[in-house]
N, C-alpha and C positions, 0 to 999 in steps of 0.2 A: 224141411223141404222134401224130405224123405219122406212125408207122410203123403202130401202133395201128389209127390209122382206114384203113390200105390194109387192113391183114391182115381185120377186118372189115369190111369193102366199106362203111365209110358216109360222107356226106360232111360235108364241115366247113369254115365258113364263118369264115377266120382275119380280115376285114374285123370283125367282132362278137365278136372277142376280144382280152380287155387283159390285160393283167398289172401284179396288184397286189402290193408287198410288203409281207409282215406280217410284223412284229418286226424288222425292219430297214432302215436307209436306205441299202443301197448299191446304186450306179445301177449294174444289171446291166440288158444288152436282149436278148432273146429275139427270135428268130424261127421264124416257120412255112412249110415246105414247103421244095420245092430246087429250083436251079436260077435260071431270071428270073422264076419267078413265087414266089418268096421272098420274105416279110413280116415288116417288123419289128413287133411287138406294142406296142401304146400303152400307155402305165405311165400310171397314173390311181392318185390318192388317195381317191377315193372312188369309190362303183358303186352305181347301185340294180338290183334284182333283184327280179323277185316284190313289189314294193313296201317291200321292205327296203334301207334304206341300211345299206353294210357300209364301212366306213372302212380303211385300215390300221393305226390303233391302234386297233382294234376296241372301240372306243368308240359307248357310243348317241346323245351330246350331240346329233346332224347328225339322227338320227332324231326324238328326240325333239324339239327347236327346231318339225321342221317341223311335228307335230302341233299342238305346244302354238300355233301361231299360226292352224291351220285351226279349232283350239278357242275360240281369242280372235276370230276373223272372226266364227264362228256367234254367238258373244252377244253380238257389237257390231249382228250383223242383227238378232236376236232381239227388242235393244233400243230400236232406231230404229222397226221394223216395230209393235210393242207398247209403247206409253210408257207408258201405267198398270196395271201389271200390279203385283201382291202377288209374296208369295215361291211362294207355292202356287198362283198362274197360271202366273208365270214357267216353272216346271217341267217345266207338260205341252209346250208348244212347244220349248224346250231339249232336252228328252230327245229330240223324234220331229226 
């Protein structure tokens, strides 16, 4: 990859890149660049990106957990914030 980014002049910052394996667990390590400024790449199980959690058993469970609890936070606020609300009050503050 390192040859890659010479031939097109751009630059590339190996401190913000890991390496993840998928469909496999064998503990291979990579590095970047030559010489003494040679890097070995940090092996992570998981990575978020773009707001996407990507796993190596590319699995959503880690995505979705986190949602489902930012979901349960909101209507525990909702609730405390609102004590006598119907089902058809509840709604409009839930939704917005």
């Amino acid at each position: 990859m390192q040859l890659w980014f010479d031939i097109w002049q751009l630059k590339f910052n190996a401190d913000k890149c890991k390496l993840m394996n998928i469909g496999h667990s064998l503990q291979t390590k990579y590095y970047m660049g030559e010489g003494p400024g040679r890097k070995e790449l940090e092996s992570v199980h998981q990575e978020r990106d773009l707001g996407v959690i990507t796993t190596s058993d590319l699995k959503s469970s880690s995505q979705c957990t986190k949602y489902a609890a930012t979901a349960r936070k909101v209507i525990a606020m909702v609730r405390r914030t609102f004590k006598n609300l119907d089902i058809e009050d509840f709604r409009l503050p839930y939704k917005t």
